[in-house]
GUVEX-265565 format. One record per residue: x, y, z of N, C-alpha, C, O, CB in turn; residue in three letters; residue number from 1. Coordinates in steps of 0.1 Angstrom, whole numbers, padded with zeros to 4 digits. Atoms other than C-alpha are relative to their C-alpha. Glycine has a CB too. Example, Ala and Ser with C-alpha at 12.3 -4.5 7.8 and 13.67 -1.06 7.14 Angstrom:
BEGIN
neast: 0009 | nnorth: -0012 | nup: 0000 | caeast: 0123 | canorth: -0045 | caup: 0078 | ceast: 0009 | cnorth: 0012 | cup: 0000 | oeast: 0019 | onorth: 0012 | oup: 0007 | cbeast: -0010 | cbnorth: 0000 | cbup: 0012 | residu: Ala | num: 1
neast: -0009 | nnorth: -0011 | nup: 0000 | caeast: 0137 | canorth: -0011 | caup: 0071 | ceast: -0008 | cnorth: 0011 | cup: 0008 | oeast: -0003 | onorth: 0022 | oup: 0009 | cbeast: 0004 | cbnorth: 0005 | cbup: -0014 | residu: Ser | num: 2
This chain:
BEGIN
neast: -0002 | nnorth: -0011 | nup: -0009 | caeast: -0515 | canorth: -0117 | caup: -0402 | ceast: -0005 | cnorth: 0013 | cup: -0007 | oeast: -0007 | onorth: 0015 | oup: -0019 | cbeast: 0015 | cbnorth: 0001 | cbup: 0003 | residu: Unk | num: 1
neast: 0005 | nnorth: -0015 | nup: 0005 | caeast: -0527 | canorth: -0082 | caup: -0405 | ceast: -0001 | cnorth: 0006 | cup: 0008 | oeast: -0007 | onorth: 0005 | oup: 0019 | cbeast: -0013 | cbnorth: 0003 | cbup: -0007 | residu: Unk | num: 2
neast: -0003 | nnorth: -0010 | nup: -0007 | caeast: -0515 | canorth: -0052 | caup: -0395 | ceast: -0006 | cnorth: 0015 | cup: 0000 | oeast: -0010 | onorth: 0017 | oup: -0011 | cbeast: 0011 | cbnorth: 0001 | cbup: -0001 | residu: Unk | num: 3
neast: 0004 | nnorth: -0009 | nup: 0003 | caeast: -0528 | canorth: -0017 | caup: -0389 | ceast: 0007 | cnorth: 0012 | cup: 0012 | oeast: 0011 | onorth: 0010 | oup: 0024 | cbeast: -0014 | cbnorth: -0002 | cbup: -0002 | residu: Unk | num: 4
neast: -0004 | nnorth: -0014 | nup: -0014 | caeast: -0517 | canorth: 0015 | caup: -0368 | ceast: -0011 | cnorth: 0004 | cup: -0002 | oeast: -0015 | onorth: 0003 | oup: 0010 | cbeast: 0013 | cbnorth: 0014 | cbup: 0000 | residu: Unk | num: 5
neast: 0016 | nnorth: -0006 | nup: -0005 | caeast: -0555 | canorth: 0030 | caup: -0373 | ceast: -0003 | cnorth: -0006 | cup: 0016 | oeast: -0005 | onorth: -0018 | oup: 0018 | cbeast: -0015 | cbnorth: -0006 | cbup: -0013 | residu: Unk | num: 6
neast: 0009 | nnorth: 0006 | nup: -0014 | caeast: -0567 | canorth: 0027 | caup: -0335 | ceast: -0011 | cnorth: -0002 | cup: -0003 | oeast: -0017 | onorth: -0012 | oup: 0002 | cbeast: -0002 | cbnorth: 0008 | cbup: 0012 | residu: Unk | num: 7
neast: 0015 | nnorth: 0002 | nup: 0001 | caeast: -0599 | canorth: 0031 | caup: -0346 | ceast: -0003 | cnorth: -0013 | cup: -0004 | oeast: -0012 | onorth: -0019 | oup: 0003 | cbeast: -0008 | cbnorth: 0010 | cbup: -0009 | residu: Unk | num: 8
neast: 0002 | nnorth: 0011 | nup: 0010 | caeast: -0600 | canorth: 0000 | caup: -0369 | ceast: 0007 | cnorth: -0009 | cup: 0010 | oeast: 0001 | onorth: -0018 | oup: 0013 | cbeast: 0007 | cbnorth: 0002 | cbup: -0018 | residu: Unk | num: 9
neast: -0005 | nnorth: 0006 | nup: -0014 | caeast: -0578 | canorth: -0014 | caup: -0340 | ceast: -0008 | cnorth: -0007 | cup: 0009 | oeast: -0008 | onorth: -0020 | oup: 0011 | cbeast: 0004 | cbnorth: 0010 | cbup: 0008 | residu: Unk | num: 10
neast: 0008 | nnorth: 0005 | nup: -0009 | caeast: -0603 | canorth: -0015 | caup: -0316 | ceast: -0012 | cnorth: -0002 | cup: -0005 | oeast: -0021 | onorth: -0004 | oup: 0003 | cbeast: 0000 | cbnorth: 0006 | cbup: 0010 | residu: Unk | num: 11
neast: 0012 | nnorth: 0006 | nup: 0007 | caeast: -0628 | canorth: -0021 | caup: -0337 | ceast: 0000 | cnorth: -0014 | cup: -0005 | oeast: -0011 | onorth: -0019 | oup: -0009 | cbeast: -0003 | cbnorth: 0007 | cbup: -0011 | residu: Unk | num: 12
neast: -0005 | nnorth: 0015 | nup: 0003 | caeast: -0614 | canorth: -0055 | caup: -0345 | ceast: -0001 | cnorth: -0007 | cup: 0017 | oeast: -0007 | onorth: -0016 | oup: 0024 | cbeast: 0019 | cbnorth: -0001 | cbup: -0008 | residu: Unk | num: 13
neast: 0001 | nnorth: 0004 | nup: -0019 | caeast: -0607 | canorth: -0058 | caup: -0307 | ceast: -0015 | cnorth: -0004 | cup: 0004 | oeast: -0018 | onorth: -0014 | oup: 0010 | cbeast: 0005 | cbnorth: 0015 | cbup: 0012 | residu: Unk | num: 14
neast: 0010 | nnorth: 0006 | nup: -0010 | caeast: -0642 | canorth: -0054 | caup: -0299 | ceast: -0010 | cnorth: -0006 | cup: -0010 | oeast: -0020 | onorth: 0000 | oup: -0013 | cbeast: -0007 | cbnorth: 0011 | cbup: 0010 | residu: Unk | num: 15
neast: 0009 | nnorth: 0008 | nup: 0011 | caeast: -0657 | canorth: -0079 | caup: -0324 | ceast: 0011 | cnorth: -0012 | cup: 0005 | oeast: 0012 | onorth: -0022 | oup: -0002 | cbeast: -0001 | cbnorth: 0007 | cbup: -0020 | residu: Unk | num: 16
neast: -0007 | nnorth: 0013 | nup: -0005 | caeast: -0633 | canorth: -0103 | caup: -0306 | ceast: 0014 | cnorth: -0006 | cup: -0007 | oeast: 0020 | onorth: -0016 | oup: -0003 | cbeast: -0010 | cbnorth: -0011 | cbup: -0001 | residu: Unk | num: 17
neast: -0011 | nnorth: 0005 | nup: 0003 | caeast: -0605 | canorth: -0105 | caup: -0327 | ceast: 0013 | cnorth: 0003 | cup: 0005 | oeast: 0017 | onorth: 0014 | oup: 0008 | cbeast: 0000 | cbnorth: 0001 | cbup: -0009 | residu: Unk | num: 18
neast: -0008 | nnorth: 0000 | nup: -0009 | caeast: -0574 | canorth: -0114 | caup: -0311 | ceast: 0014 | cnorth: 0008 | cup: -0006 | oeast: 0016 | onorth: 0010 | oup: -0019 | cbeast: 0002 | cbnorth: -0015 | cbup: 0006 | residu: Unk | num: 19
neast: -0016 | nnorth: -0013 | nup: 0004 | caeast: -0537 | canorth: -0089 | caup: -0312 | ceast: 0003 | cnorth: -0012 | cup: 0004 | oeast: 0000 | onorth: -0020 | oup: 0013 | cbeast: 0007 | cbnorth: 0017 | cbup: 0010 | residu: Unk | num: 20
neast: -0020 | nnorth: 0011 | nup: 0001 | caeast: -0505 | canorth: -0113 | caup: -0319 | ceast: 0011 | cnorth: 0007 | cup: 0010 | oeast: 0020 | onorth: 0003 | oup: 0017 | cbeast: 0010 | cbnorth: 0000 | cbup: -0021 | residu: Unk | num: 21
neast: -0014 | nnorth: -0005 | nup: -0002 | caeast: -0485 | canorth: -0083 | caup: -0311 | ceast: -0009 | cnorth: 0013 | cup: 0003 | oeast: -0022 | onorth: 0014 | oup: 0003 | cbeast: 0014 | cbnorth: 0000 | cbup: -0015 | residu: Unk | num: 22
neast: -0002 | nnorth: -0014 | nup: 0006 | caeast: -0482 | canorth: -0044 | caup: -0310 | ceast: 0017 | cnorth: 0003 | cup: 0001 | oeast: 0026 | onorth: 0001 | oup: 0010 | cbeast: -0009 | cbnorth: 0013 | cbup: 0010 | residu: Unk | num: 23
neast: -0016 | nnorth: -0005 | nup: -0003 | caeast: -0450 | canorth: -0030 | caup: -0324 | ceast: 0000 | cnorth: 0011 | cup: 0002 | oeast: -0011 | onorth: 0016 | oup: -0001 | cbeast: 0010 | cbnorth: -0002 | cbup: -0010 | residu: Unk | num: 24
neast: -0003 | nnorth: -0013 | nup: 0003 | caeast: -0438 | canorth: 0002 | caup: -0321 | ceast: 0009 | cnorth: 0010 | cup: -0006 | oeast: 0020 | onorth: 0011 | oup: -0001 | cbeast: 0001 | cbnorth: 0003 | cbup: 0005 | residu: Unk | num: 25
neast: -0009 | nnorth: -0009 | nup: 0007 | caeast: -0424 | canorth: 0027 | caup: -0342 | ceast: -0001 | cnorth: 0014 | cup: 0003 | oeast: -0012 | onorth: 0019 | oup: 0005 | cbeast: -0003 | cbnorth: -0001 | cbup: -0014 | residu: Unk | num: 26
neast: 0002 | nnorth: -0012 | nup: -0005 | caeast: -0417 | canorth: 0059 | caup: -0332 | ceast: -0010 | cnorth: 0004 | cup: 0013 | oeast: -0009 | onorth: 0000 | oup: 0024 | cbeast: -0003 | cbnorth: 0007 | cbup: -0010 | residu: Unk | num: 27
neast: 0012 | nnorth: -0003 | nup: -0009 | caeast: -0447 | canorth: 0072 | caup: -0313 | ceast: -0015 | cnorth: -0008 | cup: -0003 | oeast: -0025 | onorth: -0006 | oup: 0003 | cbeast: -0003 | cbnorth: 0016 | cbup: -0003 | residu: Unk | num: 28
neast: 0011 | nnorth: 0008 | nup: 0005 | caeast: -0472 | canorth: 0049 | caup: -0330 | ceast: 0002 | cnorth: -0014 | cup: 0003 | oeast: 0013 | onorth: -0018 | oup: 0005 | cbeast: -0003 | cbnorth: 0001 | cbup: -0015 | residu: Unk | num: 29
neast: 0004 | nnorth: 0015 | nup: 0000 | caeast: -0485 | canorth: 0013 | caup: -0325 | ceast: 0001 | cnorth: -0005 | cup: -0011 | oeast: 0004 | onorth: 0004 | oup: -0019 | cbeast: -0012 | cbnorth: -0003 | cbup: 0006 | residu: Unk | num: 30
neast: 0001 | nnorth: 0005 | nup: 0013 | caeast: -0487 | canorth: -0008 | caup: -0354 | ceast: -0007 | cnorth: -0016 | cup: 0006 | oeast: 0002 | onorth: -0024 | oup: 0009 | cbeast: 0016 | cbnorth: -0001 | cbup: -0010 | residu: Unk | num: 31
neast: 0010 | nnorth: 0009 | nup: -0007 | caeast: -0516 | canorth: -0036 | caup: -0339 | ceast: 0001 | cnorth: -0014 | cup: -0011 | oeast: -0001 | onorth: -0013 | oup: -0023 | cbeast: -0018 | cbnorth: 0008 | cbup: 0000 | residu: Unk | num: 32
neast: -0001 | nnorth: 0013 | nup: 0010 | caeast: -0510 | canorth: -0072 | caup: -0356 | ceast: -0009 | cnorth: -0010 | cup: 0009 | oeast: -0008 | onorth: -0015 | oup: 0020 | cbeast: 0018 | cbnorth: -0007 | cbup: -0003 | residu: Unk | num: 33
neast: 0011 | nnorth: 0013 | nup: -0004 | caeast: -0540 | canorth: -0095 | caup: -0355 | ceast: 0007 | cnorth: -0013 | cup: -0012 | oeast: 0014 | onorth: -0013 | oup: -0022 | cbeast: -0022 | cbnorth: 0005 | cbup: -0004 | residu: Unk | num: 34
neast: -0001 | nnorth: 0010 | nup: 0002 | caeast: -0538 | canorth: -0127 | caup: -0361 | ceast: -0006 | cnorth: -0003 | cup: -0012 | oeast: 0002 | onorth: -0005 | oup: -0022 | cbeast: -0004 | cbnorth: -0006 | cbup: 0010 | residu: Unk | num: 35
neast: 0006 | nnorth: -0003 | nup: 0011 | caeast: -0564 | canorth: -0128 | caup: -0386 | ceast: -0016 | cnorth: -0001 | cup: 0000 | oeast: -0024 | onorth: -0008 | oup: 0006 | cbeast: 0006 | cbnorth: -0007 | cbup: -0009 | residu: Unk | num: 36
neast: 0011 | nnorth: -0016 | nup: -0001 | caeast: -0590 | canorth: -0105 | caup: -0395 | ceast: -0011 | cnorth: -0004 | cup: -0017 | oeast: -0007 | onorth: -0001 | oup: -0028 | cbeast: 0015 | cbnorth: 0020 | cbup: -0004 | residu: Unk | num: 37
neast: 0008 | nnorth: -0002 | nup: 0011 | caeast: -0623 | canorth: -0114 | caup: -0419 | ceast: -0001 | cnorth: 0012 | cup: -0005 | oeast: -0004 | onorth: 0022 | oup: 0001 | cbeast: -0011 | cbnorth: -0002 | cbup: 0002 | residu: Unk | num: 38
neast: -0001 | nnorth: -0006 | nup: 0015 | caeast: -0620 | canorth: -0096 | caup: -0452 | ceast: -0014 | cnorth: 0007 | cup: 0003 | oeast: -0014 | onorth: 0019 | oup: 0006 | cbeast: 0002 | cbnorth: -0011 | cbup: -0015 | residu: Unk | num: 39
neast: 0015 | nnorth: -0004 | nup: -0002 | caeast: -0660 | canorth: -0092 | caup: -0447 | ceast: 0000 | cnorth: 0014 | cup: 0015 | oeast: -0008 | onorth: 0023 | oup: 0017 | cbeast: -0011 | cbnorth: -0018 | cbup: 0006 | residu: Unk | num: 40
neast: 0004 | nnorth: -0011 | nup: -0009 | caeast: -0654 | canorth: -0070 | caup: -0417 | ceast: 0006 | cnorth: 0008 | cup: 0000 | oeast: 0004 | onorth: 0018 | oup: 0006 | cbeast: -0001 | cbnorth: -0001 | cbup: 0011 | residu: Unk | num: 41
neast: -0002 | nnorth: -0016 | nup: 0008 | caeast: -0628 | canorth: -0048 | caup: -0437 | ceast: -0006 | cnorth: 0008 | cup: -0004 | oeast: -0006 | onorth: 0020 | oup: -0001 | cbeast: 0004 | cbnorth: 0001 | cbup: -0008 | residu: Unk | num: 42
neast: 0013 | nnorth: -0003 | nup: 0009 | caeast: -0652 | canorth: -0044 | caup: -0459 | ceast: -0008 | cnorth: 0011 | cup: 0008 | oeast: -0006 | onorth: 0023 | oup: 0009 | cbeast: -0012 | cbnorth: -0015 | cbup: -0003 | residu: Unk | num: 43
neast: 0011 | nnorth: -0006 | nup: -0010 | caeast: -0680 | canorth: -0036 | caup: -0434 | ceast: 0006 | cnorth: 0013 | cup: 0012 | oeast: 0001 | onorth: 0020 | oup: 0021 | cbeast: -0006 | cbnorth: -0016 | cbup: 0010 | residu: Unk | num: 44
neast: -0007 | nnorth: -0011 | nup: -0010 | caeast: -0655 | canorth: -0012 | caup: -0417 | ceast: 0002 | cnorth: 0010 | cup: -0009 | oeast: 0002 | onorth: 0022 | oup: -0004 | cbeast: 0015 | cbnorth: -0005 | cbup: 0008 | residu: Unk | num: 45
neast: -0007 | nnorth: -0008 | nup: 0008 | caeast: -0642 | canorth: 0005 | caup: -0449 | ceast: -0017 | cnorth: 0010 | cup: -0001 | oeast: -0017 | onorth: 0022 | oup: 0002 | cbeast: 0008 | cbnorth: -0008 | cbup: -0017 | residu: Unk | num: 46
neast: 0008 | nnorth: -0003 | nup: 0003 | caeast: -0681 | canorth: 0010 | caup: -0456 | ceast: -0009 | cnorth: 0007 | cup: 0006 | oeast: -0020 | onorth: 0012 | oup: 0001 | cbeast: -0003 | cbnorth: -0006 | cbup: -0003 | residu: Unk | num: 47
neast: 0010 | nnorth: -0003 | nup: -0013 | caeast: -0694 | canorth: 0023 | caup: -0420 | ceast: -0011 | cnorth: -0009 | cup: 0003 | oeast: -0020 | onorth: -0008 | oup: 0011 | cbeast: -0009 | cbnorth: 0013 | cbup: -0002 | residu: Unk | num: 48
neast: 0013 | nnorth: 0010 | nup: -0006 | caeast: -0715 | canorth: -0007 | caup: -0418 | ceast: -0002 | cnorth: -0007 | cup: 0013 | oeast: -0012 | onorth: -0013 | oup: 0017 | cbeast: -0002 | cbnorth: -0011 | cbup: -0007 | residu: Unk | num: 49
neast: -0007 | nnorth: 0001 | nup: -0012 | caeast: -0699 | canorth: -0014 | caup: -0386 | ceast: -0011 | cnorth: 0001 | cup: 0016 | oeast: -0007 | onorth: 0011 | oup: 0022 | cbeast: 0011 | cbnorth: 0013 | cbup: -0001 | residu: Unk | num: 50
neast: 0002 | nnorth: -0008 | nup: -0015 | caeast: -0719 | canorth: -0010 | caup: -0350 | ceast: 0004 | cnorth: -0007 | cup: 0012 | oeast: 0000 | onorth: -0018 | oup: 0014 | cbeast: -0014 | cbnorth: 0003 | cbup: 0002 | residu: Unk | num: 51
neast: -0005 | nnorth: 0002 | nup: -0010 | caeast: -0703 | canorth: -0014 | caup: -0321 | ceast: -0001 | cnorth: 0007 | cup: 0015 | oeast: 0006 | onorth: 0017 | oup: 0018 | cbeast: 0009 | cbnorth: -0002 | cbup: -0004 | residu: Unk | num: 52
neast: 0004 | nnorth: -0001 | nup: -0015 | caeast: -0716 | canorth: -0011 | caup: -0283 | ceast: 0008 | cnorth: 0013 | cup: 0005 | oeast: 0015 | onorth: 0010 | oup: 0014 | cbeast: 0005 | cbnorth: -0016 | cbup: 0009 | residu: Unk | num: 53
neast: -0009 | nnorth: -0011 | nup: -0006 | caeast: -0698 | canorth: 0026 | caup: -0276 | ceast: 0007 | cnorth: -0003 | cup: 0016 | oeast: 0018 | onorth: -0007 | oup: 0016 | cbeast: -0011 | cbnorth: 0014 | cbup: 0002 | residu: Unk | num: 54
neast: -0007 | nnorth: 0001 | nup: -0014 | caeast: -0689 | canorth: 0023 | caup: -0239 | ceast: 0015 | cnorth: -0009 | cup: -0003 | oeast: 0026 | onorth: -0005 | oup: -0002 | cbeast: -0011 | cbnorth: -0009 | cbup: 0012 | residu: Unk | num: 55
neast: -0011 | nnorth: 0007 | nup: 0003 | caeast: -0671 | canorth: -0013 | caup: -0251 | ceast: 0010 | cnorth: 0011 | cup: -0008 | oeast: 0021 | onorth: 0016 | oup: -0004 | cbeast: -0004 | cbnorth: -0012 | cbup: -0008 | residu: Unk | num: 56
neast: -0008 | nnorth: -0007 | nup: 0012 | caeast: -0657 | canorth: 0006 | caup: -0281 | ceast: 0010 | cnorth: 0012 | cup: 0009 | oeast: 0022 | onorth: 0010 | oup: 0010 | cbeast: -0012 | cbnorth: 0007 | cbup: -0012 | residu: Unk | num: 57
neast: -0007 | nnorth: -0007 | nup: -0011 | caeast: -0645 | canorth: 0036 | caup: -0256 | ceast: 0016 | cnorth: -0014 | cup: 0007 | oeast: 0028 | onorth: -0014 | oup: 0006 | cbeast: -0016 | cbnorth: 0003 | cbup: 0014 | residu: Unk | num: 58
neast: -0009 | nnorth: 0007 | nup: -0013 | caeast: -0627 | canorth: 0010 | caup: -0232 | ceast: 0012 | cnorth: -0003 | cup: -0008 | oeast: 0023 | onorth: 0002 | oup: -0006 | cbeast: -0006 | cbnorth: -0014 | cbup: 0009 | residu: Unk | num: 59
neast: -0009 | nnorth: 0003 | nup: 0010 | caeast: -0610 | canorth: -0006 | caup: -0259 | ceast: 0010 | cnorth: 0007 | cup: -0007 | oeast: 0021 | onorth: 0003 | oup: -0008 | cbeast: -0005 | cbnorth: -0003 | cbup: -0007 | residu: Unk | num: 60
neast: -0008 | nnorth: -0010 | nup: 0005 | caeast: -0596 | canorth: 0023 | caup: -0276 | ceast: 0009 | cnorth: 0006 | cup: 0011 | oeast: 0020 | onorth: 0010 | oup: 0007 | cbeast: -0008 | cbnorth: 0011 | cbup: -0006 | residu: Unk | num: 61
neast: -0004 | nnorth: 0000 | nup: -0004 | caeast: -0584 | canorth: 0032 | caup: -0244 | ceast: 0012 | cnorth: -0012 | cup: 0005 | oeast: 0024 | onorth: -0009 | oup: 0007 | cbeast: -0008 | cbnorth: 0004 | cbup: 0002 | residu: Unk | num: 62
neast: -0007 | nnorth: 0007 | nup: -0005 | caeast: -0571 | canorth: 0002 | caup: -0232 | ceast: 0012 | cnorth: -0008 | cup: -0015 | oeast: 0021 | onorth: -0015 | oup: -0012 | cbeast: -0011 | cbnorth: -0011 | cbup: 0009 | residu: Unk | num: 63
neast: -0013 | nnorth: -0001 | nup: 0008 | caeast: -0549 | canorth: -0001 | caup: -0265 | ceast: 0010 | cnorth: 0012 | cup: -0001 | oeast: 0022 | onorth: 0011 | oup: -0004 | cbeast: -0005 | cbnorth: -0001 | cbup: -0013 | residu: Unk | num: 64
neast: -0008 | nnorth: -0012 | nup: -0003 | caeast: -0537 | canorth: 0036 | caup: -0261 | ceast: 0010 | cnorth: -0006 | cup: 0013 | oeast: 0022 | onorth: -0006 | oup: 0011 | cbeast: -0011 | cbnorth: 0015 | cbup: 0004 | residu: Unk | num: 65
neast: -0010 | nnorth: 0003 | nup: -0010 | caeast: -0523 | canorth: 0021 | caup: -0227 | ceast: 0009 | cnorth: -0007 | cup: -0001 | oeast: 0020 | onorth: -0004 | oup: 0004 | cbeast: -0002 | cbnorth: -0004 | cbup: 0008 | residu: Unk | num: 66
neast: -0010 | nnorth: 0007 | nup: 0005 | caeast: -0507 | canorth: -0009 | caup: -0241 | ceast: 0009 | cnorth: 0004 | cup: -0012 | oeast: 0016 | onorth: -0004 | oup: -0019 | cbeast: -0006 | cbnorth: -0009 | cbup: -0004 | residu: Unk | num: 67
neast: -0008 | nnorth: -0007 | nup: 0013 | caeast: -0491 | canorth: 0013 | caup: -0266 | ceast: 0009 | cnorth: 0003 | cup: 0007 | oeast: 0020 | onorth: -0002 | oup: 0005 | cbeast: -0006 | cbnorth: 0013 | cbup: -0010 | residu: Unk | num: 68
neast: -0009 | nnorth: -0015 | nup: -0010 | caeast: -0475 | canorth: 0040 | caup: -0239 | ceast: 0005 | cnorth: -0015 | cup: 0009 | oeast: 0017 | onorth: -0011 | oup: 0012 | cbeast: -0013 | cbnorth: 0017 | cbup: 0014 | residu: Unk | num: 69
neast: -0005 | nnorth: 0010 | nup: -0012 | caeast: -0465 | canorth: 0008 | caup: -0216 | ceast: 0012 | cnorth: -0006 | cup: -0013 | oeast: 0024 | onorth: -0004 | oup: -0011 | cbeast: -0015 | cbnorth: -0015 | cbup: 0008 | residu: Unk | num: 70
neast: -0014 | nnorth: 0005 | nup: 0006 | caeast: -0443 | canorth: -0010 | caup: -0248 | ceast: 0008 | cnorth: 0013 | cup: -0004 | oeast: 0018 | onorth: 0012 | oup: -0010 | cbeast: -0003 | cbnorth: -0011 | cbup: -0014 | residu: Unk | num: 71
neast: -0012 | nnorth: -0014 | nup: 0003 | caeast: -0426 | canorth: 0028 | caup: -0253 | ceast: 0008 | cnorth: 0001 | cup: 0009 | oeast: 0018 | onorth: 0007 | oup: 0007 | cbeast: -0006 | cbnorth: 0016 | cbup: -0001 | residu: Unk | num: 72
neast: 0000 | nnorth: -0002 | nup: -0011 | caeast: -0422 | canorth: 0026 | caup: -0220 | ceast: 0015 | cnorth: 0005 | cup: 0008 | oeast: 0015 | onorth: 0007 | oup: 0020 | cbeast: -0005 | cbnorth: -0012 | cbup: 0002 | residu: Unk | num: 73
C-alpha cells in the first residue's frame, strides 16, 4: 500500500493507471491509497522525469478534488 495526500503525485499515479484502494479523509485533506505504486515512478516523479498528456492530467486532478469533497460530504 502507499499513501499520499500530494494531489499532484495523486493524479499522477492515476494517470499512469494506477489504481486508488481508498481515499481517507482527514480534516480537509484526502490521503489517496494505491494499491501499489512502482518505486521507479517515485523516482521518476521525485526527479521531474515524469510526462503526462495535460488535458488527462487536468481531468484527473479534478476528478480526485471531487471524490475528495463527495467523502467530506
Amino acid at each position: 500500500m502507499f499513501r499520499t495526500s500530494d494531489i499532484v503525485l495523486a493524479a499522477t499515479l492515476r494517470s499512469m493507471d494506477c489504481e486508488i484502494e481508498d481515499i481517507e479523509v482527514t480534516g480537509n485533506r484526502g490521503i489517496f491509497v494505491f494499491s501499489q505504486v512502482d518505486n521507479d515512478i517515485l523516482d521518476q516523479f521525485d526527479m521531474g522525469q515524469i510526462r503526462i498528456e495535460p488535458n488527462k492530467f487536468h481531468q484527473t486532478v479534478k476528478q480526485l478534488t471531487t471524490a475528495v469533497r463527495r467523502k467530506m460530504g
